[in-house]
PDB file of N, CA, C, O and CB in Angstrom:
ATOM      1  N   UNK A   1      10.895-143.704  72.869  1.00  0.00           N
ATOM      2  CA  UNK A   1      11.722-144.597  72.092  1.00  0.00           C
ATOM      3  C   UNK A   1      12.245-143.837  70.867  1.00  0.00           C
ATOM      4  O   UNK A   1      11.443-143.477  70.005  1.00  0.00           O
ATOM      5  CB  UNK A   1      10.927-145.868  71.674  1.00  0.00           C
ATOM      6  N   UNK A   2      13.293-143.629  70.775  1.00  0.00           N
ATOM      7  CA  UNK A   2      13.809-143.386  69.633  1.00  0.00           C
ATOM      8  C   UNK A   2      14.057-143.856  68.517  1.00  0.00           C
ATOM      9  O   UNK A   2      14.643-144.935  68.427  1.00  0.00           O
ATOM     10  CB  UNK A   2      14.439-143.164  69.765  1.00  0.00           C
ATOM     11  N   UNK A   3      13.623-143.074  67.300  1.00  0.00           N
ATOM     12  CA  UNK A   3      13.322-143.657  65.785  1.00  0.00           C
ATOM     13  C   UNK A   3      13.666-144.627  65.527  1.00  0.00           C
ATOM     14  O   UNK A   3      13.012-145.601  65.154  1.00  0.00           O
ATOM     15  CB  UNK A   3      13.735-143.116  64.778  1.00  0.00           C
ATOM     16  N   UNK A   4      15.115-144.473  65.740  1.00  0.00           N
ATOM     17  CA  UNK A   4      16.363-145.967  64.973  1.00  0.00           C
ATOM     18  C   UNK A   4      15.920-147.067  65.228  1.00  0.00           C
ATOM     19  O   UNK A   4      15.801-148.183  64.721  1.00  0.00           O
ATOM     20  CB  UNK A   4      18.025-146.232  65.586  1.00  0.00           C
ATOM     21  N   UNK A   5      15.596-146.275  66.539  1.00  0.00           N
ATOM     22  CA  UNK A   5      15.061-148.271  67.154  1.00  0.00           C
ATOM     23  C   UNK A   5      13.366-148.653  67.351  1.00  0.00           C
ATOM     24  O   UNK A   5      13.010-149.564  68.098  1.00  0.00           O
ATOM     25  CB  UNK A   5      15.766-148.652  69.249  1.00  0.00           C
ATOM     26  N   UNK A   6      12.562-147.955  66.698  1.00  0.00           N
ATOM     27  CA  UNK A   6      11.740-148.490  66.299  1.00  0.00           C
ATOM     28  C   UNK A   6      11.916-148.835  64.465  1.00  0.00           C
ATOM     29  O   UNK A   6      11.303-149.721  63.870  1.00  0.00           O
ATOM     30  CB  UNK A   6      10.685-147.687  66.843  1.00  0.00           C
ATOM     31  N   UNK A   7      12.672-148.103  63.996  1.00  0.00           N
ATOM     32  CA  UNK A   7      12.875-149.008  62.533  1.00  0.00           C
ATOM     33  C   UNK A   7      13.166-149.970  62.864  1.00  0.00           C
ATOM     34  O   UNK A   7      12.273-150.759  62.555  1.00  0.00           O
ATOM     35  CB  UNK A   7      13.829-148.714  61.484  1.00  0.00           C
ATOM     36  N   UNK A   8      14.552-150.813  63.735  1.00  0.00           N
ATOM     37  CA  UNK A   8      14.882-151.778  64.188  1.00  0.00           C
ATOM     38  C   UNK A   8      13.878-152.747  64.560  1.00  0.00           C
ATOM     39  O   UNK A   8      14.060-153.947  64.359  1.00  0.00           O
ATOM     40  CB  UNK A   8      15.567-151.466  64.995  1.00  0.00           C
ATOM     41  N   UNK A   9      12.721-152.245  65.148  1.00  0.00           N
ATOM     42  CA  UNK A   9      12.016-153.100  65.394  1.00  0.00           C
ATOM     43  C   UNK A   9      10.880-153.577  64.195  1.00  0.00           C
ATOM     44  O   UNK A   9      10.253-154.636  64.177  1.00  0.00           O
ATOM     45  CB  UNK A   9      11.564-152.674  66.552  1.00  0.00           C
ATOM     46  N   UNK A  10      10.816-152.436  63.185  1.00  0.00           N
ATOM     47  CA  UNK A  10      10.072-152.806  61.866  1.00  0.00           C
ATOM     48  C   UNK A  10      10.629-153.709  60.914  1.00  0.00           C
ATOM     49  O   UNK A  10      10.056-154.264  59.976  1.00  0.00           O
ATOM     50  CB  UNK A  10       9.837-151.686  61.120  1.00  0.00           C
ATOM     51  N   UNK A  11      12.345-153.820  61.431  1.00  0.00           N
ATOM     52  CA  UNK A  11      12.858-154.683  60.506  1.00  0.00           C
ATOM     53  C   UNK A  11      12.840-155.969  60.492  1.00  0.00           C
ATOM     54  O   UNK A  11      12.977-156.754  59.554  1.00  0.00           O
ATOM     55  CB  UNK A  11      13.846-154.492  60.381  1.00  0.00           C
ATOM     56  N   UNK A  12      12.633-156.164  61.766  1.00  0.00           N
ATOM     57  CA  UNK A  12      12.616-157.166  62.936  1.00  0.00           C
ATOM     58  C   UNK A  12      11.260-157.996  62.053  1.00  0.00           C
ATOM     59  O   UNK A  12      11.279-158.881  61.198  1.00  0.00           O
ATOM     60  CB  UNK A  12      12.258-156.353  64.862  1.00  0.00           C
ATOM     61  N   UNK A  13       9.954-157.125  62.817  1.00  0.00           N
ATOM     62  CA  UNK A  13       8.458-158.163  61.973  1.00  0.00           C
ATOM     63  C   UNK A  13       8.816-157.956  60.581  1.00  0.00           C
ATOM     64  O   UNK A  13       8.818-159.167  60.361  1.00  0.00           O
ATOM     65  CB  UNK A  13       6.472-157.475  62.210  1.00  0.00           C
ATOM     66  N   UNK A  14       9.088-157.512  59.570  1.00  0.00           N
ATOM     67  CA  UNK A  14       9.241-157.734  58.299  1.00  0.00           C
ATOM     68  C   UNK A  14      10.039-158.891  57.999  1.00  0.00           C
ATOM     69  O   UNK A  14       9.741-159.708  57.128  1.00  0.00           O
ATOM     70  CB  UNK A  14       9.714-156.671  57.738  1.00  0.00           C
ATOM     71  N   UNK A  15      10.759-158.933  58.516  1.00  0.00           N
ATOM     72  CA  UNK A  15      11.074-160.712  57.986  1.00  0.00           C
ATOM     73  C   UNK A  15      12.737-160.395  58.391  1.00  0.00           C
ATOM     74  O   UNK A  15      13.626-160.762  57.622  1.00  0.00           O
ATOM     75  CB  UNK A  15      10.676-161.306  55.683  1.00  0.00           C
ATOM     76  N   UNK A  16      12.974-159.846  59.376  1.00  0.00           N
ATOM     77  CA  UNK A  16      14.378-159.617  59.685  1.00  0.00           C
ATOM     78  C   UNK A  16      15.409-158.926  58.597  1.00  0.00           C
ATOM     79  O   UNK A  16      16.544-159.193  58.204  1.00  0.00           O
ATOM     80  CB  UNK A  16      14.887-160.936  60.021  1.00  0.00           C
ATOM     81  N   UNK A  17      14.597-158.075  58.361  1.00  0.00           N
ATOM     82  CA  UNK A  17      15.138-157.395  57.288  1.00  0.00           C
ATOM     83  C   UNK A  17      16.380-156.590  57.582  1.00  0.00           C
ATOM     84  O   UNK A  17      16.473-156.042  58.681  1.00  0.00           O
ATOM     85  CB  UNK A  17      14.153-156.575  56.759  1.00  0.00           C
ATOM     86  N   UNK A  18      17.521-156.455  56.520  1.00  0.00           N
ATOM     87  CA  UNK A  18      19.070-156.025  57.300  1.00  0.00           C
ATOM     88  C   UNK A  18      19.170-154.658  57.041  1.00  0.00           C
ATOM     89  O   UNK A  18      18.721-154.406  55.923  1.00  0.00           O
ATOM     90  CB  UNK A  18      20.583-156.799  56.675  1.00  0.00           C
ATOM     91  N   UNK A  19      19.535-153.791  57.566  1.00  0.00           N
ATOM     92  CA  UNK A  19      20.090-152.255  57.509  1.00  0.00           C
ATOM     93  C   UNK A  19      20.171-152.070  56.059  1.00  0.00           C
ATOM     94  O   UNK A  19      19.514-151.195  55.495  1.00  0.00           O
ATOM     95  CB  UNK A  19      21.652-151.949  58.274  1.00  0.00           C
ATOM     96  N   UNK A  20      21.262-153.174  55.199  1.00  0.00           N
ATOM     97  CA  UNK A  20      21.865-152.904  54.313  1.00  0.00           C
ATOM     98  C   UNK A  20      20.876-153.220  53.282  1.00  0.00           C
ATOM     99  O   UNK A  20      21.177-152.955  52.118  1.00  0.00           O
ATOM    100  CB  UNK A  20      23.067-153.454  54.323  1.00  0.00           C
ATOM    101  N   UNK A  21      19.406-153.900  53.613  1.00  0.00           N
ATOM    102  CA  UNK A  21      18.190-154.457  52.311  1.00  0.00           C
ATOM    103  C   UNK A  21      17.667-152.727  52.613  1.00  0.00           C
ATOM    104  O   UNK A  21      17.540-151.918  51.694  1.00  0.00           O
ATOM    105  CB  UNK A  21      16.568-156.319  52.803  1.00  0.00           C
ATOM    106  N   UNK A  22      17.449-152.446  53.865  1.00  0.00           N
ATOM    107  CA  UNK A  22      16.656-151.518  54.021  1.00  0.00           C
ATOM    108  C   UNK A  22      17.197-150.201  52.751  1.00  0.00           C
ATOM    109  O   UNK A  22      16.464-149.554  52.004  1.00  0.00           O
ATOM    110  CB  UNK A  22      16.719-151.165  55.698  1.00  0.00           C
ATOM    111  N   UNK A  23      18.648-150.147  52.874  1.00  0.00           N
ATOM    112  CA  UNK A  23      19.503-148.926  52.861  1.00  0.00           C
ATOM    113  C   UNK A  23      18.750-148.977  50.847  1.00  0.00           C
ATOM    114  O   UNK A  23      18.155-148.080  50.250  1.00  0.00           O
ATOM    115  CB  UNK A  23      21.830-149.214  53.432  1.00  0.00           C
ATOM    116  N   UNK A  24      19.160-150.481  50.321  1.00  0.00           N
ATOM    117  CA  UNK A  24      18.581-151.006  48.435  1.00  0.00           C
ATOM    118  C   UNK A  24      17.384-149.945  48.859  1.00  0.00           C
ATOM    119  O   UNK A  24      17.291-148.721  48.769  1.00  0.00           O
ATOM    120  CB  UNK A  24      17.864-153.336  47.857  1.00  0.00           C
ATOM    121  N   UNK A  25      16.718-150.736  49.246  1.00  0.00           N
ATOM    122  CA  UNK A  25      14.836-150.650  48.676  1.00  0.00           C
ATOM    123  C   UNK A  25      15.115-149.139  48.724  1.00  0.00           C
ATOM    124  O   UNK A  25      14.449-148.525  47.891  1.00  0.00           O
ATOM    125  CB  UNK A  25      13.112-151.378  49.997  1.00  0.00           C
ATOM    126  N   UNK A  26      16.045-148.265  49.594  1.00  0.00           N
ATOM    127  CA  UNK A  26      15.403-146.620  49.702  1.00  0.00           C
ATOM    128  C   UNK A  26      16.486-145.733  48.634  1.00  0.00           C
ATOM    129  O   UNK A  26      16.436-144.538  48.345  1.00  0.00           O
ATOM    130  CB  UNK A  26      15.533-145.833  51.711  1.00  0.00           C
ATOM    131  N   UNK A  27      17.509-146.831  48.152  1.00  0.00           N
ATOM    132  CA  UNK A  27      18.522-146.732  46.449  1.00  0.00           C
ATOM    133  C   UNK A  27      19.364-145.242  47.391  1.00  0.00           C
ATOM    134  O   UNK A  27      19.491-144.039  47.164  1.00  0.00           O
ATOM    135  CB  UNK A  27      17.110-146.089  44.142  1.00  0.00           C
ATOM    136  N   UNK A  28      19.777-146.184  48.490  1.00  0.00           N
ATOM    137  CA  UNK A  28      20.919-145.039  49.165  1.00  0.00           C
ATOM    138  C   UNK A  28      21.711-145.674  49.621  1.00  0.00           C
ATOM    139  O   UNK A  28      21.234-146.698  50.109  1.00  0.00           O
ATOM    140  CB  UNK A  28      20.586-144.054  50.251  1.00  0.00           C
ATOM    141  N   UNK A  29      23.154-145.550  49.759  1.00  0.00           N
ATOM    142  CA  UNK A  29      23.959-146.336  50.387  1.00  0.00           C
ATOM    143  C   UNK A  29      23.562-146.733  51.732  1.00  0.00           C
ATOM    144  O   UNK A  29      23.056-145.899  52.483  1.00  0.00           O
ATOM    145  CB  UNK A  29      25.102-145.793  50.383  1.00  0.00           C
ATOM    146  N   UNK A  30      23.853-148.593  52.293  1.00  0.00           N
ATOM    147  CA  UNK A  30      24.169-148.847  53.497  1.00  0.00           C
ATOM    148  C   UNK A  30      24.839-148.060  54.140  1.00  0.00           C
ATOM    149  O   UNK A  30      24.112-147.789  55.096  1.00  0.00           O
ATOM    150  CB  UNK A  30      24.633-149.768  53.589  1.00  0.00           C
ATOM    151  N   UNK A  31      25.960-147.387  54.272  1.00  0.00           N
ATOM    152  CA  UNK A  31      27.057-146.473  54.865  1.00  0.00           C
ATOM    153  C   UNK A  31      25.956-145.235  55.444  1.00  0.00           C
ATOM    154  O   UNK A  31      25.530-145.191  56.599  1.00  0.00           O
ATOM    155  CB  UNK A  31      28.394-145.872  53.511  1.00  0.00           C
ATOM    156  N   UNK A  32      25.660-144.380  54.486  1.00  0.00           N
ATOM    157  CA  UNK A  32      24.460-143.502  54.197  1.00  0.00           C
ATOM    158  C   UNK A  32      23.476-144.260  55.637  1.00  0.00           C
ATOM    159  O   UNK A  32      23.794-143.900  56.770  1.00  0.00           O
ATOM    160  CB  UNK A  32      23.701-143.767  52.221  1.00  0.00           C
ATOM    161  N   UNK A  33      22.911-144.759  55.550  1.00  0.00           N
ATOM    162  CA  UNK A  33      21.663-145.232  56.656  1.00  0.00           C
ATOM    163  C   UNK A  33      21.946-145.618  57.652  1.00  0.00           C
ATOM    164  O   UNK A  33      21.228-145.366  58.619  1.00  0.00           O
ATOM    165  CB  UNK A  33      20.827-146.199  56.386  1.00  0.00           C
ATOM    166  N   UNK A  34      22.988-146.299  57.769  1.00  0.00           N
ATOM    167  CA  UNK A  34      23.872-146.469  59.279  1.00  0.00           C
ATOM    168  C   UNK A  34      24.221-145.490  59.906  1.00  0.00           C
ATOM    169  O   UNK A  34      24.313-145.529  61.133  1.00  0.00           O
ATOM    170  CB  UNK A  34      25.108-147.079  59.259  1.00  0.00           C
ATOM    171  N   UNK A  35      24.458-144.540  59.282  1.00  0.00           N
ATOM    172  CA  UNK A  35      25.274-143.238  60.119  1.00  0.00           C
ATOM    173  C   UNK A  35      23.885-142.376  60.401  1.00  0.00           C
ATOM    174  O   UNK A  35      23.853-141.619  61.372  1.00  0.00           O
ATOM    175  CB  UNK A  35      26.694-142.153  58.977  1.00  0.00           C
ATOM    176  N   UNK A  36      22.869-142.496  59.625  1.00  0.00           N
ATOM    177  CA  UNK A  36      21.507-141.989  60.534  1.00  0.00           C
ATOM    178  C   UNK A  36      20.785-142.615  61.245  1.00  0.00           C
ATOM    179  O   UNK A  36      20.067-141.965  62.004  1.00  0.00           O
ATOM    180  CB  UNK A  36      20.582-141.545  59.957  1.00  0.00           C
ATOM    181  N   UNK A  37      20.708-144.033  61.264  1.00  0.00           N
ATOM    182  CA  UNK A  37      20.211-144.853  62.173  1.00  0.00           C
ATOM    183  C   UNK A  37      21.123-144.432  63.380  1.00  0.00           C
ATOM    184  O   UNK A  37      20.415-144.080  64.324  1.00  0.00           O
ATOM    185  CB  UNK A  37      20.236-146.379  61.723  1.00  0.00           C
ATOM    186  N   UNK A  38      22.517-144.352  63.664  1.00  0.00           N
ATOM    187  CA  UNK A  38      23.423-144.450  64.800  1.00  0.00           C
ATOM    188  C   UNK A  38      23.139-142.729  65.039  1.00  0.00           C
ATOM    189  O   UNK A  38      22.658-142.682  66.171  1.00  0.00           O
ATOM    190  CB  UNK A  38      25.244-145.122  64.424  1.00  0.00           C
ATOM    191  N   UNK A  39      23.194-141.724  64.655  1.00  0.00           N
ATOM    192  CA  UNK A  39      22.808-140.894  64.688  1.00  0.00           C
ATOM    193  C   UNK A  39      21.496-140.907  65.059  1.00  0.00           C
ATOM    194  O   UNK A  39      21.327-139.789  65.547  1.00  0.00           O
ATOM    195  CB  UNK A  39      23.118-140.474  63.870  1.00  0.00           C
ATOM    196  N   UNK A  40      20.496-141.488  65.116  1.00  0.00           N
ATOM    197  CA  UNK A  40      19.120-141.003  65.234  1.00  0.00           C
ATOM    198  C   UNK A  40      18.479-139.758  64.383  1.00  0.00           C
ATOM    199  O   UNK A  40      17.556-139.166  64.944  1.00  0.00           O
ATOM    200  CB  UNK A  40      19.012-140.674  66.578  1.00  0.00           C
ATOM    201  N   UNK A  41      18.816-139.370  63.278  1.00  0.00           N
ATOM    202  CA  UNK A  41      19.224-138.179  62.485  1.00  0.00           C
ATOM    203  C   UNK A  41      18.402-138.840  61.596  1.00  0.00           C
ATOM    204  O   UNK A  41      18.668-139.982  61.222  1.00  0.00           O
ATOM    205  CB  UNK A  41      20.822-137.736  62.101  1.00  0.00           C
ATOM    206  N   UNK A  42      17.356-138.189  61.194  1.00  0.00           N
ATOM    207  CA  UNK A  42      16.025-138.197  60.018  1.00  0.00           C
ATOM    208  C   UNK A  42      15.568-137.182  59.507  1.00  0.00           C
ATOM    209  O   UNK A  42      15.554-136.199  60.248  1.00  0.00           O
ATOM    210  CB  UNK A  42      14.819-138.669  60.416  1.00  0.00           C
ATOM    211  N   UNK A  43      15.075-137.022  58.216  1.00  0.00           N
ATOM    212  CA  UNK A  43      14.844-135.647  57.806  1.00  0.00           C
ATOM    213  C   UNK A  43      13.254-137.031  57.580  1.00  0.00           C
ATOM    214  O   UNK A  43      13.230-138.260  57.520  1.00  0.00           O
ATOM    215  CB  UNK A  43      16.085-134.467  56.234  1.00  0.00           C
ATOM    216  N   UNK A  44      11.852-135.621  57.504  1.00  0.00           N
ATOM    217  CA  UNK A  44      10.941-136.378  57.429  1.00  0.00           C
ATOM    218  C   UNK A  44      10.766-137.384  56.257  1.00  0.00           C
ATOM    219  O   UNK A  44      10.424-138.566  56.219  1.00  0.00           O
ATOM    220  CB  UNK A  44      10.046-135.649  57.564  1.00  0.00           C
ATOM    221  N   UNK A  45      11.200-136.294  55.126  1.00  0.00           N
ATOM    222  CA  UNK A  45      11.347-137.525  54.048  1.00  0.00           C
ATOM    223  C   UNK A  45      12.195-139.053  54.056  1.00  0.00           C
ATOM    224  O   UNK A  45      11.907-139.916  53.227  1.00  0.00           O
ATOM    225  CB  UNK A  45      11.936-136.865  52.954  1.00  0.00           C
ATOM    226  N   UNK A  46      13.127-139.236  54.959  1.00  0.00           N
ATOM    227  CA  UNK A  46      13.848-139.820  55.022  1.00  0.00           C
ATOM    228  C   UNK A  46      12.772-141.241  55.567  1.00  0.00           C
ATOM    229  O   UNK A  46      12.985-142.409  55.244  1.00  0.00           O
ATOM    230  CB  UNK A  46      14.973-139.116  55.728  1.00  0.00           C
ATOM    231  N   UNK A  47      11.691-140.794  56.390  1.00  0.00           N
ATOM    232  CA  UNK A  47      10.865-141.527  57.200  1.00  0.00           C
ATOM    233  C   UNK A  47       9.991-141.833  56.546  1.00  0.00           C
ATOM    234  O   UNK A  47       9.266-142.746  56.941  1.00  0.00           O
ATOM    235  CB  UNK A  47      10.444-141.051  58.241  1.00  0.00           C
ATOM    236  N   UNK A  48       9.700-141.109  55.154  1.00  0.00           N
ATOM    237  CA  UNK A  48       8.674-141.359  54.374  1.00  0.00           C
ATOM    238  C   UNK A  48       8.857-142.531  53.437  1.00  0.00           C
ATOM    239  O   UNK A  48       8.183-143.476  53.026  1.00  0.00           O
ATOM    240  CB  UNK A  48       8.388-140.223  53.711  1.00  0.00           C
ATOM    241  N   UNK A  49      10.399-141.912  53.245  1.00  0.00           N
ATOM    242  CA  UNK A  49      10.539-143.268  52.316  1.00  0.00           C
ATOM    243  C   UNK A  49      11.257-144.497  52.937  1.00  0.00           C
ATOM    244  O   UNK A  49      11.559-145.459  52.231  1.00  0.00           O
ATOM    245  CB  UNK A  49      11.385-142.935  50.985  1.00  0.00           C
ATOM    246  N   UNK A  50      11.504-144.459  54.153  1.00  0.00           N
ATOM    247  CA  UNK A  50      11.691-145.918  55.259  1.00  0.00           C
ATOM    248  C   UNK A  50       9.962-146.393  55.201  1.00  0.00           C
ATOM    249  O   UNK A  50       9.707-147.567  54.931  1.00  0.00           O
ATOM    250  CB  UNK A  50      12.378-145.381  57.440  1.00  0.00           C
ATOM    251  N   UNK A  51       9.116-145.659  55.403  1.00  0.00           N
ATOM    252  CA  UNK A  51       7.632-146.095  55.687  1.00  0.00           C
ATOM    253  C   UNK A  51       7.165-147.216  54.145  1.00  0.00           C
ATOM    254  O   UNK A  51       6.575-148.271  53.914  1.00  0.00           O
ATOM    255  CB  UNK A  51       6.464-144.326  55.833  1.00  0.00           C
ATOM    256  N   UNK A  52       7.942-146.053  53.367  1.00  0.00           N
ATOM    257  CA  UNK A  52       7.699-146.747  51.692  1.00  0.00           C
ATOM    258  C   UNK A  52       8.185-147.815  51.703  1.00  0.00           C
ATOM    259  O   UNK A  52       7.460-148.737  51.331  1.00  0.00           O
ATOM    260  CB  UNK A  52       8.345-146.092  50.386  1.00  0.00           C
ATOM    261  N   UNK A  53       9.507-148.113  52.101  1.00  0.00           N
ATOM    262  CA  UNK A  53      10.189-149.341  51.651  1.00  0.00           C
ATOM    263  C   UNK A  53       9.744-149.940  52.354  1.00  0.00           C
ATOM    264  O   UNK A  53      10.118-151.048  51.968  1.00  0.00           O
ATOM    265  CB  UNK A  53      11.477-149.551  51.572  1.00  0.00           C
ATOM    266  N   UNK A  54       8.834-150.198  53.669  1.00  0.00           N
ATOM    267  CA  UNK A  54       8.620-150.931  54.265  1.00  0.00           C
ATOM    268  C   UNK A  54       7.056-151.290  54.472  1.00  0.00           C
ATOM    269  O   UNK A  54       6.330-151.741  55.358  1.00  0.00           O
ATOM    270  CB  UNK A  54       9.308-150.635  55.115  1.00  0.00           C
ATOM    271  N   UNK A  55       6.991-150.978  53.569  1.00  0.00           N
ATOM    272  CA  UNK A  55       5.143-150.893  53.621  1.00  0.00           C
ATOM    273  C   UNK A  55       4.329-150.560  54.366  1.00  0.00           C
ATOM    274  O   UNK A  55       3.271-151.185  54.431  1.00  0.00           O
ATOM    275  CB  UNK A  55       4.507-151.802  53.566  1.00  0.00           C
ATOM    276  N   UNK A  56       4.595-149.403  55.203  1.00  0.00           N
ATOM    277  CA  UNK A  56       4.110-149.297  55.917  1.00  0.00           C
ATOM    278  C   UNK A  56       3.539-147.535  56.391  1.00  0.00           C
ATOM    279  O   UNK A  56       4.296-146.774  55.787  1.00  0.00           O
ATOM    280  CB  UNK A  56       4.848-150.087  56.530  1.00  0.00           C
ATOM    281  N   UNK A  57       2.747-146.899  57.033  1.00  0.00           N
ATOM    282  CA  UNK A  57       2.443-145.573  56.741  1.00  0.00           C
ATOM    283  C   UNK A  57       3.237-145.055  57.879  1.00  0.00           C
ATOM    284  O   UNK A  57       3.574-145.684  58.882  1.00  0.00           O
ATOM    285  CB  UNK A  57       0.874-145.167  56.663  1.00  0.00           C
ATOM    286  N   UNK A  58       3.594-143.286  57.457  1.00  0.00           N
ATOM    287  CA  UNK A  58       4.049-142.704  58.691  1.00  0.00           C
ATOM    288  C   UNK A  58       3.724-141.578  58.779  1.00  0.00           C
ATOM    289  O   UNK A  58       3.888-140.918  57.753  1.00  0.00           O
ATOM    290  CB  UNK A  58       5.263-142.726  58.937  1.00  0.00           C
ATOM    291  N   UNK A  59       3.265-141.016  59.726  1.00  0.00           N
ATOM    292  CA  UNK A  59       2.627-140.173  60.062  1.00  0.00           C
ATOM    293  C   UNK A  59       3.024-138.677  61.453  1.00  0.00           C
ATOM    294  O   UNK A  59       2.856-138.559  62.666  1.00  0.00           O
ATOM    295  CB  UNK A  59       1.659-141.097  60.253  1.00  0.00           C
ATOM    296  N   UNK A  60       3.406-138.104  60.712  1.00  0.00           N
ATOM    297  CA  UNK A  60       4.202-136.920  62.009  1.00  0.00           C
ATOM    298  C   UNK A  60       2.536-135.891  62.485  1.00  0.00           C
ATOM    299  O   UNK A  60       1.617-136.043  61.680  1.00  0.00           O
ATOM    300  CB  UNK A  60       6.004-135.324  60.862  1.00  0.00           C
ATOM    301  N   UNK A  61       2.431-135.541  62.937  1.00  0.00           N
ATOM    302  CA  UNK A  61       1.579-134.810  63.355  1.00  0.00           C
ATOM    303  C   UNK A  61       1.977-133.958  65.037  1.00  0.00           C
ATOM    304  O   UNK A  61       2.902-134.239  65.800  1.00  0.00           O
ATOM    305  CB  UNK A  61       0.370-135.788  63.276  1.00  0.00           C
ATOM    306  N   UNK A  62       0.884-132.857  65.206  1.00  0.00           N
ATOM    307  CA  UNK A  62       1.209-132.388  66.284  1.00  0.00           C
ATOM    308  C   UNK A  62      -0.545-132.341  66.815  1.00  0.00           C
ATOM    309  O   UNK A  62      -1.466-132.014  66.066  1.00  0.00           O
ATOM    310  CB  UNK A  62       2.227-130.942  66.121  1.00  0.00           C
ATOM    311  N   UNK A  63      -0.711-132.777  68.360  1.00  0.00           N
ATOM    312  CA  UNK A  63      -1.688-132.343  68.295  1.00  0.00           C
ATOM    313  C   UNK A  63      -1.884-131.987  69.867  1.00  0.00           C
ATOM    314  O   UNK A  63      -1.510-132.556  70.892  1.00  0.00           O
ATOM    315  CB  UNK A  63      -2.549-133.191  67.562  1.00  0.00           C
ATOM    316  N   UNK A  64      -2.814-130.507  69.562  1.00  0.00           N
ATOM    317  CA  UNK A  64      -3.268-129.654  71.005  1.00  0.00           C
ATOM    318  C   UNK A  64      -3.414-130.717  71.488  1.00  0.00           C
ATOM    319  O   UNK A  64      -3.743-131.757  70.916  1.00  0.00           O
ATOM    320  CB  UNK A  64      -4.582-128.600  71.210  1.00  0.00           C
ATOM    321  N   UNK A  65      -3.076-130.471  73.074  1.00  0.00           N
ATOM    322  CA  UNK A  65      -3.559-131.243  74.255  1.00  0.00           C
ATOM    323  C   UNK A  65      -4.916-130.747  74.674  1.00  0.00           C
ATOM    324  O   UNK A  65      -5.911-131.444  74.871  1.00  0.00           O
ATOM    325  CB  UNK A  65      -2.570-131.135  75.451  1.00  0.00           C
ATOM    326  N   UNK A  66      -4.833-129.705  74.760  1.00  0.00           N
ATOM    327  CA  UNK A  66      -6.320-128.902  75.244  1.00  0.00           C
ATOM    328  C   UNK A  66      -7.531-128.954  73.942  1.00  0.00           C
ATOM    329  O   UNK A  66      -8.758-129.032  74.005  1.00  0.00           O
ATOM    330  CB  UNK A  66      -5.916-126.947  75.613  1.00  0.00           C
ATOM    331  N   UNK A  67      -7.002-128.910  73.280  1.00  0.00           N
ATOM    332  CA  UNK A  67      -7.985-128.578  71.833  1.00  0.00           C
ATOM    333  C   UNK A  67      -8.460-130.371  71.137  1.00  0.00           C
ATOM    334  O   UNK A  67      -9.532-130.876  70.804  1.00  0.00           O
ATOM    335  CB  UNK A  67      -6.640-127.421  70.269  1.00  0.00           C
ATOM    336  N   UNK A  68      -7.124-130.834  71.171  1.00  0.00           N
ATOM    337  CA  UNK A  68      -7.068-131.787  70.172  1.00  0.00           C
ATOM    338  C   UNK A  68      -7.042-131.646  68.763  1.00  0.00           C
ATOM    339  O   UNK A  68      -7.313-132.615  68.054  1.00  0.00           O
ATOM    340  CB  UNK A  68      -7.916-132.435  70.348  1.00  0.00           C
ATOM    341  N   UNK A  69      -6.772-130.646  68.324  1.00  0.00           N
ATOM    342  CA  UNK A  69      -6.760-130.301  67.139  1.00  0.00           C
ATOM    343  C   UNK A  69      -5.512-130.648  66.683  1.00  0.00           C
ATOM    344  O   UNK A  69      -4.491-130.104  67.105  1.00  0.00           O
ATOM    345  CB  UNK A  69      -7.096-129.058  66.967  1.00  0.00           C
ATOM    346  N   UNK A  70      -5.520-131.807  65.569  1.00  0.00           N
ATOM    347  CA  UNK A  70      -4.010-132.144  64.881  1.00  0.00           C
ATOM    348  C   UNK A  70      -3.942-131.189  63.824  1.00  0.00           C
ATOM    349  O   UNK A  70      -4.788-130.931  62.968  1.00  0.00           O
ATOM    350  CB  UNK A  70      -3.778-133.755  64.207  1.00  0.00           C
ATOM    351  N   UNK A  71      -2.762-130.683  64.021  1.00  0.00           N
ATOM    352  CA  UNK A  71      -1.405-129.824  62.649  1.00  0.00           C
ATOM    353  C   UNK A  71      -0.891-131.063  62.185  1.00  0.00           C
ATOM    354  O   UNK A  71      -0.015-131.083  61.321  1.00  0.00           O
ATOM    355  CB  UNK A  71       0.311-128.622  63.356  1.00  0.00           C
TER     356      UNK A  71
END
């Protein structure tokens, strides 16, 4: 599943929250967040502070299959 549309779906249980509340709380233009939502285009910080505005944690990690060891 791709990012956009699991924000979509965070916006969704938060109380139907709109692109354009999302775009306030992260003090970047609506225009600005639409064109990376439609893009699918995130820099990690970008996810950090979607996680922020939305209360919620995010977490990138990599981890061995064989080892299990998370980077």
């Amino acid at each position: 599943m791709a990012l956009s549309e699991k924000i979509r779906i965070i916006l969704v249980k938060r109380g139907n929250l709109s692109e354009a509340e999302l775009a306030r709380r992260m003090n970047i233009s609506p225009q600005n967040l639409h064109n990376k939502m439609k893009r699918d285009n995130f820099t990690e910080n970008d996810l950090s502070e979607i996680a922020k505005a939305l209360d919620c944690t995010y977490n990138a990690t990599f981890t061995f299959n064989d080892t299990g060891e998370v980077i």
